[in-house]
N, CA and C of each residue as an Amber inpcrd file, in Angstrom:
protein
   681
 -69.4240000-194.9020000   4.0810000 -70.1820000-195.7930000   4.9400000
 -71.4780000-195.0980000   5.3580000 -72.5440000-195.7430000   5.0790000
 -73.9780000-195.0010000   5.2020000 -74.1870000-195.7250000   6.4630000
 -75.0310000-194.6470000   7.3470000 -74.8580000-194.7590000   9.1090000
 -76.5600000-194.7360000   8.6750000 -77.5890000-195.1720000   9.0120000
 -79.3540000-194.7860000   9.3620000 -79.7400000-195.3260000  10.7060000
 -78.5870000-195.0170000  11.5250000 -79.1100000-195.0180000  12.7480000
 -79.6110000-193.8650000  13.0850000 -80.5950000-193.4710000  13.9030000
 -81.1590000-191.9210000  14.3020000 -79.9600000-191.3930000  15.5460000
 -80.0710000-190.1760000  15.4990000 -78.9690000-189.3790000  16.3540000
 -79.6750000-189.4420000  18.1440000 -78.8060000-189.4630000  18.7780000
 -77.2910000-189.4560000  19.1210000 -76.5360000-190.2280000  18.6440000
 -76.9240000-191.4710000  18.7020000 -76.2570000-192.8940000  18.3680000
 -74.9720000-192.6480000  16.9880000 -75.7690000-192.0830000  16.1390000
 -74.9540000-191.8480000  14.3110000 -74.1120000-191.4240000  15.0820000
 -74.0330000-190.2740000  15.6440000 -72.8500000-189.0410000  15.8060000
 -71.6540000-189.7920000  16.2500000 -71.7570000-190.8260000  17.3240000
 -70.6190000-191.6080000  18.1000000 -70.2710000-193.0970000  16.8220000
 -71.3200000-193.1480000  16.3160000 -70.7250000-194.1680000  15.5500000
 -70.0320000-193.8830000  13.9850000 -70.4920000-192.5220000  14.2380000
 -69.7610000-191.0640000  12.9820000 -67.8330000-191.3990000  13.4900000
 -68.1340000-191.3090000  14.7520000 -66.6010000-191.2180000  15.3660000
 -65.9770000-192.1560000  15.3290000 -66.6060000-193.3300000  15.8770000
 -65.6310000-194.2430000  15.2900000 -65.4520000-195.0440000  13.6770000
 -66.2580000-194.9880000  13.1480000 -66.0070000-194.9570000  11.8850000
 -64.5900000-193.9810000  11.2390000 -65.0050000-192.7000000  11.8920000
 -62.9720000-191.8290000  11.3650000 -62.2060000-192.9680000  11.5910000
 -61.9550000-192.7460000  13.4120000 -61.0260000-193.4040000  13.6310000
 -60.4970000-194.8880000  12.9120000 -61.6720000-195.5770000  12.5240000
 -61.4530000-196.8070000  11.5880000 -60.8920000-195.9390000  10.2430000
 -60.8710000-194.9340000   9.9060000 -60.1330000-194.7540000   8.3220000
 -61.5620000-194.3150000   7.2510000 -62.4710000-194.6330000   7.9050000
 -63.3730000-194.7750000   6.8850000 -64.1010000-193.0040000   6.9260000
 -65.3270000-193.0950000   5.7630000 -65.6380000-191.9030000   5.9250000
 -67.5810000-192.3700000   5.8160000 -67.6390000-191.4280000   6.8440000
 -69.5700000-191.6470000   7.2570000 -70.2030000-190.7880000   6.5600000
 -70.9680000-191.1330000   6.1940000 -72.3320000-190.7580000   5.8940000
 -73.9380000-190.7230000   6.3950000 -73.7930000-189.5220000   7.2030000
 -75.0410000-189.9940000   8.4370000 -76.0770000-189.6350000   7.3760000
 -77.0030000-190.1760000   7.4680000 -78.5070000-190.8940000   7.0200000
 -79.4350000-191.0330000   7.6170000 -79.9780000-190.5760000   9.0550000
 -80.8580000-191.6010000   9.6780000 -82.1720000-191.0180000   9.4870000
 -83.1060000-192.2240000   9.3130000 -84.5060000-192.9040000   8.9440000
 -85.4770000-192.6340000   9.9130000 -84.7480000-192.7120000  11.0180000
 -85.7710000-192.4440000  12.1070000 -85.4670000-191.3070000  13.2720000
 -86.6710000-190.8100000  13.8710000 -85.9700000-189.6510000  14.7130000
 -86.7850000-189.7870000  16.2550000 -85.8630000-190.0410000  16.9410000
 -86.3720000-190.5440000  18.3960000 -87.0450000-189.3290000  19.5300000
 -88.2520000-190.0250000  19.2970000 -88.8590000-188.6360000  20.2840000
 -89.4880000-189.2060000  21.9380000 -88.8080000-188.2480000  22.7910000
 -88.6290000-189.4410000  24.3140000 -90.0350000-188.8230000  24.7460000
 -90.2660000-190.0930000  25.7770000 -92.0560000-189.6590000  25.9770000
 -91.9210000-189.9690000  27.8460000 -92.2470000-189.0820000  28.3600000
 -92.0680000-188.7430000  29.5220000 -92.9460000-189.7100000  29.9590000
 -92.7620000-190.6270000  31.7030000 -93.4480000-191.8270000  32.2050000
 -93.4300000-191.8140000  33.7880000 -95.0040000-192.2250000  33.9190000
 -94.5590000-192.0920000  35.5220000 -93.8740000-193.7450000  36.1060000
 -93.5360000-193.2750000  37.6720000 -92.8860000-194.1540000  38.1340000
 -93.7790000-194.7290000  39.3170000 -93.8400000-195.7910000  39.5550000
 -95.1480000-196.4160000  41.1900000 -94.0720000-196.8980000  41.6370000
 -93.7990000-196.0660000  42.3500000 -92.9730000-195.9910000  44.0850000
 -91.5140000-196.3910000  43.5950000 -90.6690000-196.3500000  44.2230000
 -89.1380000-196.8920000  43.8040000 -88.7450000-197.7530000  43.5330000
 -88.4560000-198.4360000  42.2550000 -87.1230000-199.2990000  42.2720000
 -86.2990000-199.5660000  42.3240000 -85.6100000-201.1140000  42.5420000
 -84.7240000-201.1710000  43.0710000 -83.5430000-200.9450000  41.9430000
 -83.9260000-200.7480000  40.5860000 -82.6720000-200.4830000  39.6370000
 -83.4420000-200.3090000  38.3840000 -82.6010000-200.0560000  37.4910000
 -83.3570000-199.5020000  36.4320000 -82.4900000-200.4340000  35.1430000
 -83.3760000-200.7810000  34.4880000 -82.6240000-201.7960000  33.0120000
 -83.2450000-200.5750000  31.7760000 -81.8730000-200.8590000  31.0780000
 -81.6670000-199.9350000  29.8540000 -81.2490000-201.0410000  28.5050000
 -81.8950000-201.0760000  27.6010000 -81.7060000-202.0290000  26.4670000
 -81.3680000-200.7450000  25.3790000 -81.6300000-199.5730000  25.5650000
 -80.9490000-198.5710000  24.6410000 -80.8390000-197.3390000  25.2890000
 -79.5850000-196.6090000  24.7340000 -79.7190000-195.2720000  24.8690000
 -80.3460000-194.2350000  25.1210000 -81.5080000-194.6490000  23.6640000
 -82.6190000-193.7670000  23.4320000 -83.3240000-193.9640000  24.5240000
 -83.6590000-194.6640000  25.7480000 -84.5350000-194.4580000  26.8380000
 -84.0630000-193.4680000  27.5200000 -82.8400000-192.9150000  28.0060000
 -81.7600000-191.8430000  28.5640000 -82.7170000-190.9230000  29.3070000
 -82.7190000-189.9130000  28.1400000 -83.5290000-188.5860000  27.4740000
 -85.1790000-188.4880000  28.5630000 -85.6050000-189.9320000  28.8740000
 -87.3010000-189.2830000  29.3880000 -86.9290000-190.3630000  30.7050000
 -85.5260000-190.6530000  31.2930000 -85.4650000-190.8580000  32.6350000
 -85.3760000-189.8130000  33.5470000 -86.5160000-189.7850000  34.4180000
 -86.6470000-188.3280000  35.8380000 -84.9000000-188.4370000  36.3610000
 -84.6220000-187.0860000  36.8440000 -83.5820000-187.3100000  37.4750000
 -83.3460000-187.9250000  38.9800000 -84.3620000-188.1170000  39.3130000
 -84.7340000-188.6880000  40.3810000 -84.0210000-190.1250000  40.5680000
 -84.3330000-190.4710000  40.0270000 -83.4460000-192.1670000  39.5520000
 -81.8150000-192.5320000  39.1390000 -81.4310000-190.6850000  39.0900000
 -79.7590000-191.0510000  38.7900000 -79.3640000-191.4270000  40.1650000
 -79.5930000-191.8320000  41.0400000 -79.2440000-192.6150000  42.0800000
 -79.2200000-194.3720000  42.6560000 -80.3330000-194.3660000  41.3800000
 -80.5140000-195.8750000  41.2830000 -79.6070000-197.0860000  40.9240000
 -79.3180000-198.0180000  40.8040000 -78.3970000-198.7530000  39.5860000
 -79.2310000-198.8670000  38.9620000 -78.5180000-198.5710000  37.8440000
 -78.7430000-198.7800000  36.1540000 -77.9380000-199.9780000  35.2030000
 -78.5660000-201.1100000  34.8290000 -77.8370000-202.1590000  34.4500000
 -78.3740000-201.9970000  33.0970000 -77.2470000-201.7290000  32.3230000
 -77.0560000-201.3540000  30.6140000 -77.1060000-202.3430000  29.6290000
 -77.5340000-202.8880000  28.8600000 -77.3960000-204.0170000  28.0720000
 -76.3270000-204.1240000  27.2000000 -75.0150000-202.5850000  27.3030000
 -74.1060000-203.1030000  26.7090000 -73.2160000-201.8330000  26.9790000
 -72.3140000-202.0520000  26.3410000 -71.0930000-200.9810000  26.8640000
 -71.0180000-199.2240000  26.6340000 -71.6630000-199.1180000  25.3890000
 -72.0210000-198.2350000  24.6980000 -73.2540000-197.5050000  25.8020000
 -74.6520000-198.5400000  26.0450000 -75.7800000-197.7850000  26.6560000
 -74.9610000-197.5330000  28.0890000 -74.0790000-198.0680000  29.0440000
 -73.3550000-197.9150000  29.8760000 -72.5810000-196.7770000  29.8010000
 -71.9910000-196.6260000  28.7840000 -71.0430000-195.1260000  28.6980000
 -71.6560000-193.6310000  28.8650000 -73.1140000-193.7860000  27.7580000
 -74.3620000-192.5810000  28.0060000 -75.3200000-192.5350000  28.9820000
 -75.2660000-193.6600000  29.8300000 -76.3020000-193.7870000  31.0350000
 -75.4220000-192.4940000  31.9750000 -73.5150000-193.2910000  32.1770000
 -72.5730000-192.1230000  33.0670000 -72.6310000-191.1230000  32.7690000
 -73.0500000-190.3840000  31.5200000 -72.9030000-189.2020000  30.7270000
 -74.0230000-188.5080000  31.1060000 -74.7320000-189.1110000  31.5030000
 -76.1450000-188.6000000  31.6020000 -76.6060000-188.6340000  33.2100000
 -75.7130000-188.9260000  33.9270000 -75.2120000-188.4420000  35.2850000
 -75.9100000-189.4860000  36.3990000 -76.0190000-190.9760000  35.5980000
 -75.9860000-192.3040000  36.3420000 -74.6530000-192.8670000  37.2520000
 -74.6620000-192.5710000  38.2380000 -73.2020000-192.7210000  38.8660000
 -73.1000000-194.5880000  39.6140000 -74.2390000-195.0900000  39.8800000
 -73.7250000-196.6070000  39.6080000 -74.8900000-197.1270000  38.2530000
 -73.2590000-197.8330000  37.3550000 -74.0840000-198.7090000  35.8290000
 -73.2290000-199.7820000  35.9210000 -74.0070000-200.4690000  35.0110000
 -73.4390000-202.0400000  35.2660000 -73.6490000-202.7500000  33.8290000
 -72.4480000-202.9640000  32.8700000 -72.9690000-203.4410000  31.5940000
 -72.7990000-204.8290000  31.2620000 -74.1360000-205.3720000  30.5650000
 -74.4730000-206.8160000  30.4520000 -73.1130000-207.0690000  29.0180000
 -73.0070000-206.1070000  28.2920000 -72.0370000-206.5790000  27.7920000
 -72.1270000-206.7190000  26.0750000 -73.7590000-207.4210000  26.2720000
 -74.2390000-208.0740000  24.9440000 -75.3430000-207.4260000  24.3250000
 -76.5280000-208.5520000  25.2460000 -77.7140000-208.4380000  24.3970000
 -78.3580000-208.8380000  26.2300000 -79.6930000-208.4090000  25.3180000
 -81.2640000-208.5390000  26.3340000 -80.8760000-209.9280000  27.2460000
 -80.2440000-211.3810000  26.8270000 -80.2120000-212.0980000  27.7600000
 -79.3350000-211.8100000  28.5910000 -78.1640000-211.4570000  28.0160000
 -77.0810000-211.3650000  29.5500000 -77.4290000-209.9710000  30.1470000
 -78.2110000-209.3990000  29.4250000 -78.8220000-208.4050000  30.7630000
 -79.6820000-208.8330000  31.6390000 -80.4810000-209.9350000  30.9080000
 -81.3080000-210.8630000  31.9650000 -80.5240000-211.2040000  32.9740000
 -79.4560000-211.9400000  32.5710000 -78.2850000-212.5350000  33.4970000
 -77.8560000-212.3170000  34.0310000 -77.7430000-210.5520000  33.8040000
 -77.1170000-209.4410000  35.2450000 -78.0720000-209.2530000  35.9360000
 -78.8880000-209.4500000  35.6550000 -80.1540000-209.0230000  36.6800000
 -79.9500000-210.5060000  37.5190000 -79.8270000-211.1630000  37.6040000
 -80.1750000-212.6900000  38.4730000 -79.1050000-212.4910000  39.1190000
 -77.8160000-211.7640000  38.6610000 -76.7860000-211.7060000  39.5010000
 -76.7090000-210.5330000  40.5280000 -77.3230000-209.4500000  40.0530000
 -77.1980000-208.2490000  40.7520000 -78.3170000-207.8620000  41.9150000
 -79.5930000-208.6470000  41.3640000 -80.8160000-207.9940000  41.9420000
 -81.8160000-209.4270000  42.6310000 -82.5320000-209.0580000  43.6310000
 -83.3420000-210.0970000  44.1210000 -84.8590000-209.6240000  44.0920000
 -85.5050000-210.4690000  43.6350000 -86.6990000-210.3970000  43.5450000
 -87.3580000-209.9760000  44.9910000 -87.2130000-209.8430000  46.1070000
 -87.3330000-209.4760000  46.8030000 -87.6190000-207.8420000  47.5490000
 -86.3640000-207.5440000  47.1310000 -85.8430000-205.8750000  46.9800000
 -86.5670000-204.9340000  46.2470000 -87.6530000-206.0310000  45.4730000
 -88.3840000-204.3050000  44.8950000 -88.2060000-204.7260000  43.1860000
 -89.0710000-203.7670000  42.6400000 -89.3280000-203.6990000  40.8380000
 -88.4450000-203.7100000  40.7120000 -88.6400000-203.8890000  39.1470000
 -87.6420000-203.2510000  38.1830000 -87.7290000-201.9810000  37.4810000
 -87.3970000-201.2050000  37.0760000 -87.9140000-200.0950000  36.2580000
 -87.3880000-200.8380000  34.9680000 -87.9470000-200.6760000  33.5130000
 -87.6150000-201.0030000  32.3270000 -87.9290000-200.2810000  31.5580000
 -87.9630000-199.0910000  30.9810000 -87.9650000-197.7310000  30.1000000
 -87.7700000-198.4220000  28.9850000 -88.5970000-198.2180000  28.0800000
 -87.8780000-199.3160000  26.4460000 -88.7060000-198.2120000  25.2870000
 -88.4500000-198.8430000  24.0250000 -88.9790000-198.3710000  23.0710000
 -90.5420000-198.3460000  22.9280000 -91.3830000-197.7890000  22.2820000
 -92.5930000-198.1160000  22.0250000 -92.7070000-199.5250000  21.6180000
 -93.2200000-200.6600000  21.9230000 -93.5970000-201.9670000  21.3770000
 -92.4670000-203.2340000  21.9520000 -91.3890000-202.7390000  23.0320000
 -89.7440000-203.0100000  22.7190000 -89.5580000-203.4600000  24.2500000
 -89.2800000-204.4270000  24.3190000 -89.0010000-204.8060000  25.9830000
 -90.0190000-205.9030000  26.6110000 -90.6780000-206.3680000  25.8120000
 -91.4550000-207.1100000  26.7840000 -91.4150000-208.7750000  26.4790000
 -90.1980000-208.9000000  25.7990000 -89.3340000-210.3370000  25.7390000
 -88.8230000-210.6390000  27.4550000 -87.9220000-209.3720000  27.1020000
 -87.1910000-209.0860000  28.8140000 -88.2240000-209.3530000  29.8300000
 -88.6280000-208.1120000  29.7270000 -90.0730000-208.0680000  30.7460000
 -90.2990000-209.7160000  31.4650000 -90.9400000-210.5600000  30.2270000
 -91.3410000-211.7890000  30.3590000 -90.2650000-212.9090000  31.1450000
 -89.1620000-212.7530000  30.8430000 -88.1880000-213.5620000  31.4530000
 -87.8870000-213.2910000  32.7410000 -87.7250000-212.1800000  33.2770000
 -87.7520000-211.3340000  34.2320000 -88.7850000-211.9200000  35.1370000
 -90.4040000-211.4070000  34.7160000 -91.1000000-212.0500000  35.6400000
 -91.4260000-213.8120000  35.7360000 -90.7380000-214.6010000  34.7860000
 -90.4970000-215.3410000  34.9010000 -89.3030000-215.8810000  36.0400000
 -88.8140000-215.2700000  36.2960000 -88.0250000-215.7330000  37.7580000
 -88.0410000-214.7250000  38.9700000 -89.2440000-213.9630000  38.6590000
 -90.1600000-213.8660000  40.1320000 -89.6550000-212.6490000  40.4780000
 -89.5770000-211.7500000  39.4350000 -89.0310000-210.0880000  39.5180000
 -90.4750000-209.7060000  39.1610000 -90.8250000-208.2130000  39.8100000
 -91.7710000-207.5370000  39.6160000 -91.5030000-206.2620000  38.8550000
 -91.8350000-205.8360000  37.4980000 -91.2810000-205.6830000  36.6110000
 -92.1590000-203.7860000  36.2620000 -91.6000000-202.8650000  35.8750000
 -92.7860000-201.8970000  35.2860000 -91.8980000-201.0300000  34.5030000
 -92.9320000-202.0140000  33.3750000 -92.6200000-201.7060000  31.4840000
 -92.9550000-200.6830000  31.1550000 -92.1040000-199.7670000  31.0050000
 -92.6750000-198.3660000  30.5100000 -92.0940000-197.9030000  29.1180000
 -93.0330000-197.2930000  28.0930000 -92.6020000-196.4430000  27.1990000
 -91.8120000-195.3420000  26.9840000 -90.2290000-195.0250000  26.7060000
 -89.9310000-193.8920000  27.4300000 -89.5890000-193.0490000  25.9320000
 -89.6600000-194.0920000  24.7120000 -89.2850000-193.0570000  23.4060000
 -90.1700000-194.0730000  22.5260000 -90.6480000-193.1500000  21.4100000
 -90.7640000-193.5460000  19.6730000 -89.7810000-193.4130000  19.0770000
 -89.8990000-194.0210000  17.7470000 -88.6560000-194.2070000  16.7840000
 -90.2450000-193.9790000  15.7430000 -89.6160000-192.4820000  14.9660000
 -90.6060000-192.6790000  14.3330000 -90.0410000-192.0120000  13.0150000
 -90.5630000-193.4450000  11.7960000 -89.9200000-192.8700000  10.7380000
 -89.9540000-191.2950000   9.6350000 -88.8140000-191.0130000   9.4810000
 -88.5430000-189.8870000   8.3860000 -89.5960000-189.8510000   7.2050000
 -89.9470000-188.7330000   7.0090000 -90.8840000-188.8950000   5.4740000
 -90.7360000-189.1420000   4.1900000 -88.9010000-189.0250000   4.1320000
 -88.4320000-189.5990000   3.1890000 -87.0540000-189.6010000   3.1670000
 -86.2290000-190.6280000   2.4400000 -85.3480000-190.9370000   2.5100000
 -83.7620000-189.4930000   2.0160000 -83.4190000-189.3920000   3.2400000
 -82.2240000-188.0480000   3.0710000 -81.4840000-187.9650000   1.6870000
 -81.8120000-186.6310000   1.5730000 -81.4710000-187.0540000  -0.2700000
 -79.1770000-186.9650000   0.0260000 -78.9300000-187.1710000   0.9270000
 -77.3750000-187.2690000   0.8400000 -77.1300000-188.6410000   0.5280000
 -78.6270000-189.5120000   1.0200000 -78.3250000-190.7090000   0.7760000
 -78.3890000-191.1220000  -0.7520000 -79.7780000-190.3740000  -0.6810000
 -80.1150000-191.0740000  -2.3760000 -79.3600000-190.8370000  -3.3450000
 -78.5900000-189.1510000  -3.5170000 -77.7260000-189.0470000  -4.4540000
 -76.3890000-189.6740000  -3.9680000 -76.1280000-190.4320000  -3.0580000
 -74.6810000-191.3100000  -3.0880000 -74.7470000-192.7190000  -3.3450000
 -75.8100000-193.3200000  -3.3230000 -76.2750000-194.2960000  -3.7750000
 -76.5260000-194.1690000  -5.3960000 -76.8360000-193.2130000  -5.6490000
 -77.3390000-192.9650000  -7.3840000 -75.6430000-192.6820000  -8.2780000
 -74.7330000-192.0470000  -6.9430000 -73.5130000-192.2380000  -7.6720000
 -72.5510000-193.2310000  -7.4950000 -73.1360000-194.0050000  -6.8740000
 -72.0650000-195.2950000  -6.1320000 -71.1060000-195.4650000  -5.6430000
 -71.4100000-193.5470000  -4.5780000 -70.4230000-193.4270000  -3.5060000
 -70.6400000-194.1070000  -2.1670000 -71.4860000-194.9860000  -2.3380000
 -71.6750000-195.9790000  -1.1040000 -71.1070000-197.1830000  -0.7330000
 -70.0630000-197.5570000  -0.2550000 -69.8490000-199.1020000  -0.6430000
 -70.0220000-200.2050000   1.2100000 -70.8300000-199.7670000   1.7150000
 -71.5890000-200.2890000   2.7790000 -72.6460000-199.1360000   3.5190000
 -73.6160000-200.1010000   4.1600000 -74.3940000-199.8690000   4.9440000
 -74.9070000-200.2880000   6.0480000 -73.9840000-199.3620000   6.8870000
 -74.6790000-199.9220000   8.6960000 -76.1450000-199.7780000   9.2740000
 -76.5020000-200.7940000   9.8550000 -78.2580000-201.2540000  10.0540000
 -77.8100000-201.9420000  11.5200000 -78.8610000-201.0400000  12.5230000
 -78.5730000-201.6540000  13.8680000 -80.1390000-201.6580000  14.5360000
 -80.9730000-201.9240000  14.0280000 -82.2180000-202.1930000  14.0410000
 -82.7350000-202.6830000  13.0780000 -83.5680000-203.8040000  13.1760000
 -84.4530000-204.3820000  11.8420000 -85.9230000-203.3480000  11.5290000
 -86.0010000-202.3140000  12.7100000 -86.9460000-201.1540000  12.1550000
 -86.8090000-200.2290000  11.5880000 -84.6750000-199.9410000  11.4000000
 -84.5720000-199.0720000  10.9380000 -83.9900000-199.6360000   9.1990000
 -83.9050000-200.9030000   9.1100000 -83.5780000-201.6170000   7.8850000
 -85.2500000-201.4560000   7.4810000 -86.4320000-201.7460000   7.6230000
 -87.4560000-201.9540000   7.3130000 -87.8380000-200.3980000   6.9100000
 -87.7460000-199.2770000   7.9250000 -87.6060000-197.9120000   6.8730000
 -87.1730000-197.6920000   5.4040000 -85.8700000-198.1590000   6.0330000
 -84.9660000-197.9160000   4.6370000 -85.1240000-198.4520000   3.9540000
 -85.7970000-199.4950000   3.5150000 -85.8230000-200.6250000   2.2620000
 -87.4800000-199.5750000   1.3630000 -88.5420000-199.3190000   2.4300000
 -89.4650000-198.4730000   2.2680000 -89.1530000-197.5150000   1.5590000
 -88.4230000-196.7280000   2.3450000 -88.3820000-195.3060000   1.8290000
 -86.9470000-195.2450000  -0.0160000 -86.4730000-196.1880000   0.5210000
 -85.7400000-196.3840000  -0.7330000 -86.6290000-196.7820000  -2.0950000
 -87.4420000-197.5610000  -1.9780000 -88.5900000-198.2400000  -2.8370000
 -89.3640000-197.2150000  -3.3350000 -89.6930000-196.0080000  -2.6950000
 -90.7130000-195.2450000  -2.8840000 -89.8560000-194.1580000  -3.2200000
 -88.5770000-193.6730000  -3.0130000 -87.9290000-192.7560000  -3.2700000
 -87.0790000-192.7930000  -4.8060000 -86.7090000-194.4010000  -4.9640000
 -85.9830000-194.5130000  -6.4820000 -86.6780000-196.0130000  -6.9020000
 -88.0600000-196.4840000  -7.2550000 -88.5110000-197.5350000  -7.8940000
 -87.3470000-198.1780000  -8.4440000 -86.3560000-197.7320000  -9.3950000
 -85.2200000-198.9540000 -10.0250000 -84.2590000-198.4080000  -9.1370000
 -83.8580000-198.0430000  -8.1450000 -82.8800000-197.8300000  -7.4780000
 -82.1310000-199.1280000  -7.2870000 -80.7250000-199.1760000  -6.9820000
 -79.9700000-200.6670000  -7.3470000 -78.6290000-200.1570000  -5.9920000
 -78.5670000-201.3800000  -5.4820000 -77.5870000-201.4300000  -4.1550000
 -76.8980000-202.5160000  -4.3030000 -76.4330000-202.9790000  -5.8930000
 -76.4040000-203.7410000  -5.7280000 -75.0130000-204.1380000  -5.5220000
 -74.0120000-202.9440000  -5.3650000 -72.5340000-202.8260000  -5.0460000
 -72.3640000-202.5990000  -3.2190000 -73.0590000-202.7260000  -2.6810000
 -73.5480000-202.0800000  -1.4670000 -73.3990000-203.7880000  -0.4670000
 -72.2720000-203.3030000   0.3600000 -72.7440000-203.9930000   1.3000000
 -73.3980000-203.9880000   2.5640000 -74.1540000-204.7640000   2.9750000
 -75.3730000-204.3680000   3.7370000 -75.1820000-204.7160000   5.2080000
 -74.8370000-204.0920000   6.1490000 -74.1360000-204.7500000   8.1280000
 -75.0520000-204.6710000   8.4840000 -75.5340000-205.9170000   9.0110000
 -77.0450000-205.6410000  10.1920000 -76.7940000-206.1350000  11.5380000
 -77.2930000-205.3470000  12.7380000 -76.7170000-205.7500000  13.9210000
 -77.3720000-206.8300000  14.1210000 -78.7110000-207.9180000  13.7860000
 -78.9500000-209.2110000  14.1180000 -79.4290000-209.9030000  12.8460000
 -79.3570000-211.0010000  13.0210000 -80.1560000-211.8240000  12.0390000
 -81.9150000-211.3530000  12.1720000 -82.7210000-210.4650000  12.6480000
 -83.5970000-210.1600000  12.4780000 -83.8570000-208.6660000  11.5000000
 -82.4960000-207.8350000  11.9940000 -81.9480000-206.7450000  11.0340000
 -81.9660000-207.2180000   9.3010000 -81.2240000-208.6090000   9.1550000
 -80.6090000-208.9030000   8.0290000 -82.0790000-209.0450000   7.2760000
 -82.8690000-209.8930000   8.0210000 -84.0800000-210.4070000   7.4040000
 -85.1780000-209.1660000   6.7450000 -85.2330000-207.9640000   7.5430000
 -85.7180000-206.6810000   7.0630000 -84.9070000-206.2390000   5.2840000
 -83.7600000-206.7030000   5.5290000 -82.7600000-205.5530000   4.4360000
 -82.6820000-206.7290000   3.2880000 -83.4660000-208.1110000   3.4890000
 -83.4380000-208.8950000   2.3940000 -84.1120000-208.7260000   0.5040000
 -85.3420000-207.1320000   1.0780000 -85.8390000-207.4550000  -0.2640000
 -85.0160000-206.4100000  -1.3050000 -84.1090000-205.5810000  -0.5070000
 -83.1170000-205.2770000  -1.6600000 -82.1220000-206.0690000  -2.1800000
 -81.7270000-205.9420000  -3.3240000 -80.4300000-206.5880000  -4.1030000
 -79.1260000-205.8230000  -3.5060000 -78.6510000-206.0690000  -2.2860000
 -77.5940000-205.9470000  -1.7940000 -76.6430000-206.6070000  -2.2450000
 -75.1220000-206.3770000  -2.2930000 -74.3550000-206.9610000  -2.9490000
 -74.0630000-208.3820000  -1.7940000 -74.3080000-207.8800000  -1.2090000
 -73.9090000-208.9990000   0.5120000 -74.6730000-208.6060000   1.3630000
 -75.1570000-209.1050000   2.3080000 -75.6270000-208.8620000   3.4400000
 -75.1740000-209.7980000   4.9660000 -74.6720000-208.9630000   5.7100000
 -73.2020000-209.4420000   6.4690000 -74.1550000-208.8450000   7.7320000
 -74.3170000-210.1180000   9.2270000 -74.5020000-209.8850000  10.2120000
 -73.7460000-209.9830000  11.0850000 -73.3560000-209.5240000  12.3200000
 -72.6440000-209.0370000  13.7460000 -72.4720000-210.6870000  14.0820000
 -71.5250000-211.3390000  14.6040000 -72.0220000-212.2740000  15.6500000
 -72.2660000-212.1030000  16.8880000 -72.0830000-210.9010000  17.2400000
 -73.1310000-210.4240000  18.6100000 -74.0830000-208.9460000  18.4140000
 -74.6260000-209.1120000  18.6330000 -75.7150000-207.6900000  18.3510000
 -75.1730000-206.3180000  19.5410000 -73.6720000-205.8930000  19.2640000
 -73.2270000-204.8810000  19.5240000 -72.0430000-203.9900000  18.3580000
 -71.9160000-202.7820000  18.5350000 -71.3550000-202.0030000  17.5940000
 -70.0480000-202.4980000  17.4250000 -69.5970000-202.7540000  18.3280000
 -68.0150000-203.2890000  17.8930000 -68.1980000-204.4780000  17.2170000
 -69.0870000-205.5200000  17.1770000 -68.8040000-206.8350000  16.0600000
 -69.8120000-206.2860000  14.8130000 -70.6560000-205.1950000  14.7540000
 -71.1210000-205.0500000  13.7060000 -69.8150000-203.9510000  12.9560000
 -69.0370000-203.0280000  13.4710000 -67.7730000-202.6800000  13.0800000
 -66.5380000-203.7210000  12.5930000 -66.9810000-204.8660000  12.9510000
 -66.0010000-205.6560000  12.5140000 -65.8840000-206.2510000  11.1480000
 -67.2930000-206.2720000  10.7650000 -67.4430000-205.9110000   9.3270000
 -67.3180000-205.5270000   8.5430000 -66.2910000-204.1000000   8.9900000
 -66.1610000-202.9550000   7.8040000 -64.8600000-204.4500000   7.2140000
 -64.2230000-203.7240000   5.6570000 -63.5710000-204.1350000   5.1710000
 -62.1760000-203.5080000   5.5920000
């Protein structure tokens, strides 16, 4: 099972992959570099849509609530010495949804730490029901120079027989760096897991044998995929 998620993330999804029986193959495409951000005055909680924001939160704020967009960013927020988290469960809306339940527009910002380019769907909905919001950059995802040759020679021997994709930026690497790394390269025994229908749409211009999406954009229904 080929993993191109960038690390930390691979390593835990390295683990449960054992425990499923299967055997991983970490791969990842991209390598997350956290970019330190200031803060204007306190908020009243802090929203996390990934992990990768963790790493360039001040410690200042492990006192804050932290409302996680899913169970997983909830588990590494505690790890990372957030002592109240609160997980939406899913995706970006029902974190919206925890926010309408948890927080009043009243009480103060939001903090929102996101990816470079990444958060300002949220953002928008947010200040759409009268939250005062500050969108900050807290990591890049920035792609590998070329595709890990553990990948290419297991693919060239057709020791691959899926591939987990939990970003459509990190499917859009890989289709790249595969293209430029083996011109007739062929996947075409390969099945392809993408955590959304926007994932799937990236990993379309290879000849995948299948290409199989999550019905919720979290690790356990994109795990549900394995065979």
């Amino acid at each position: 099972m080929l993993v191109t998620r960038p690390d930390p993330g691979a390593q835990e999804t390295a683990q449960r992959l054992i425990a499923l029986g299967h055997r991983p193959l970490l791969a990842p495409v991209l390598t997350i570099v956290p970019r330190p951000f200031a803060v204007a005055g306190r908020p009243q909680a802090v929203l996390v849509t990934s992990g990768n924001a963790l790493a360039a939160l001040p410690g200042a704020l492990r006192d804050l609530p932290l409302l996680a967009v899913g169970d997983a960013t909830a588990a590494r927020a505690r790890a990372a010495g957030f002592a109240i988290v609160h997980s939406a469960g899913r995706d970006a809306a029902a974190l919206a949804a925890l926010v309408a339940r948890l927080c009043r527009p009243a009480d103060g910002a939001l903090l929102l730490p996101s990816g470079a380019g990444q958060g300002g769907a949220l953002a928008a909905t947010l200040r759409a029901g009268g939250f005062r919001v500050q969108r900050r950059t807290a990591y890049a995802a920035v792609a590998v120079a070329c595709l890990p040759e553990v990948a290419s020679t297991s693919l060239d021997n057709g020791g691959v027989s899926a591939a987990l994709f939990f970003s459509a930026e990190t499917a859009r690497v890989f289709v790249t760096l595969l293209r430029r790394a083996r011109p007739d390269a062929t996947v075409r025994n390969v099945a392809a897991l993408a955590l959304s229908a926007g994932t799937a749409r990236a990993l379309a211009p290879l000849p995948w044998r299948v290409i199989r999406v999550a019905s919720h954009p979290t690790q356990d229904e994109l795990l549900s995929l394995l065979p």
